[in-house]
C-alpha positions in Angstrom: 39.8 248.6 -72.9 40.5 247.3 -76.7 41.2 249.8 -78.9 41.2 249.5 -82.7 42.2 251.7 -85.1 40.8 251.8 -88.8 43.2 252.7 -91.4 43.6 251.6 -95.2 45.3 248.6 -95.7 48.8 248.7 -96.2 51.0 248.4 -99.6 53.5 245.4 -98.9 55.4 246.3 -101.9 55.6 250.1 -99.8 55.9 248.7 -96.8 59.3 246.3 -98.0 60.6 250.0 -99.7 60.4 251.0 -96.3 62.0 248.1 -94.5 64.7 248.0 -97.1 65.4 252.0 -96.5 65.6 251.8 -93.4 67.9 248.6 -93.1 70.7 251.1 -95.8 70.1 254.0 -93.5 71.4 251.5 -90.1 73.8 249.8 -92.1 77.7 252.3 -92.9 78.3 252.5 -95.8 81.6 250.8 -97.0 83.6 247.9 -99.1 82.1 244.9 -98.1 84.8 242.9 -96.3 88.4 244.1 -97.9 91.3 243.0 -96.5 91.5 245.6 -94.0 88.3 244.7 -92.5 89.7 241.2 -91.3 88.2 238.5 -92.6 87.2 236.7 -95.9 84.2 236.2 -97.7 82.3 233.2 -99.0 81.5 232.9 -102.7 78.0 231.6 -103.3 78.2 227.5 -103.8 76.2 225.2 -106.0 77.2 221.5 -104.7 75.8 218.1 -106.2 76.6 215.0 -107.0 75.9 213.2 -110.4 76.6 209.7 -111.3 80.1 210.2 -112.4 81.1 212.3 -109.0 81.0 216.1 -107.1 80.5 218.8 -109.5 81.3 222.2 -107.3 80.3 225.6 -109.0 81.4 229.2 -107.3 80.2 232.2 -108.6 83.5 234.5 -108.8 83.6 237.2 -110.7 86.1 239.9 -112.1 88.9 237.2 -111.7 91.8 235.7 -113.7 92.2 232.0 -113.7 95.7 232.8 -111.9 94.2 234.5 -109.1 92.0 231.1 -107.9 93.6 228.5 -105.8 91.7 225.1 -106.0 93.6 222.4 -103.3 91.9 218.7 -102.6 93.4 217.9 -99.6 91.5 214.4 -98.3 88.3 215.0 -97.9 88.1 218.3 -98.7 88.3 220.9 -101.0 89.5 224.3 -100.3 89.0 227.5 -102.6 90.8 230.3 -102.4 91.7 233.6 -104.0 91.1 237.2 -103.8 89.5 239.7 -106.0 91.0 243.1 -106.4 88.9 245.8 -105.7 89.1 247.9 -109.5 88.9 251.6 -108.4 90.5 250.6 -105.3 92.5 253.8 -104.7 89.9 255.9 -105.5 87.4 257.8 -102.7 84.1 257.4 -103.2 80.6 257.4 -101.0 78.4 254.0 -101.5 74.8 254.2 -101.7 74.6 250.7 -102.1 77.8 247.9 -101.4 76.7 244.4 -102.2 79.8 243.1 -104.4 82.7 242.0 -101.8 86.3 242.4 -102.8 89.2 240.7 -100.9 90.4 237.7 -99.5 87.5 234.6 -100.0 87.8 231.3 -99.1 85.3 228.0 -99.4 85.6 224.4 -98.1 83.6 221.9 -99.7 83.7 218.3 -97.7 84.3 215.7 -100.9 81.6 212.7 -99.4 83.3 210.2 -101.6 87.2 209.0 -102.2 87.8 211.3 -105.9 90.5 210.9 -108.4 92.6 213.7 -108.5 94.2 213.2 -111.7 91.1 213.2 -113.4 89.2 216.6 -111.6 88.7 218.8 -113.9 88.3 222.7 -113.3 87.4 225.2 -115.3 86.7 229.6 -114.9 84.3 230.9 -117.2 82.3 234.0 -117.4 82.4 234.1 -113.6 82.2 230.6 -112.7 84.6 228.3 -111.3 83.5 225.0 -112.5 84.9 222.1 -110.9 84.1 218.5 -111.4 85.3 215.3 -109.2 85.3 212.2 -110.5 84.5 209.5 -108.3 87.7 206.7 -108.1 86.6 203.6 -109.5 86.1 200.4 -107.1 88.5 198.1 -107.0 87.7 194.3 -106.1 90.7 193.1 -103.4 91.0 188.8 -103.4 92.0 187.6 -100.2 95.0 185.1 -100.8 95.2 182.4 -98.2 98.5 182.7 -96.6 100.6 179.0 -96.3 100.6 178.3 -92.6 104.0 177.5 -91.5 103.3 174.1 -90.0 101.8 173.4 -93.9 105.0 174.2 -95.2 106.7 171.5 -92.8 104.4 168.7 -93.6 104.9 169.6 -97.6 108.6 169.4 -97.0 108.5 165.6 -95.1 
């Protein structure tokens, strides 16, 4: 037997209300990811490559410059830091908690050899700007080492 039941047609904007009500209602209500929680959290990444190298941006606000850690170690490129939570001592009952405070880390894998004296970084208005330059190629000649029995028939 098939049944089918007439109804009017359903609101999407309504229905993703719903769905989004219901996902804050499943999900505590808490910091996101502090350092008591256990772990870090990942910045959001813009990564490409222009002509001249790697240009990384991380979107890290409510920092000083002093609390970011940029290392290029070989191939990679490591980000770290931690953002203090500002009302951190105070109690308080989230309706809503997007913005993660804490230890965050990134790794970026560098697809080309860079020139670390020439990267550049800079933090403004929330972004951590960092650009990799790619190292120049060098051209390597080949010299012809003198074979040692050439040397004894140069010497006769």
């Amino acid at each position: 037997m098939i049944v089918v039941r007439r109804t009017r047609p359903h609101n999407p904007e309504r229905v993703q209300q719903e769905m989004e009500a219901m996902f804050r209602t499943m999900m505590a209500p808490r910091p996101a990811m502090g350092r008591g929680q256990g772990g870090r959290w990942r910045p959001a990444l813009e990564v490409y490559e222009t002509a001249e190298g790697l240009v990384v941006s991380a979107e890290i606000a409510g920092m000083d410059e002093g609390q970011l850690n940029v290392v290029i170690d070989g191939d990679l490129l490591a980000i770290r830091g931690e953002r203090p939570d500002p009302f951190g001592g105070e109690r308080r009952a989230y309706h809503e908690a997007r913005i993660p405070y804490g230890a965050f880390g990134a790794d970026v894998y560098v697809p080309f050899p860079v020139d670390p004296d020439l990267t550049q970084a800079e933090y403004r208005n929330g972004f951590l700007r960092i650009v990799l330059p790619r190292t120049e190629a060098r051209t390597i000649v080949p010299r012809i080492a003198d074979s040692p029995a050439g040397r004894e028939e140069g010497g006769k």
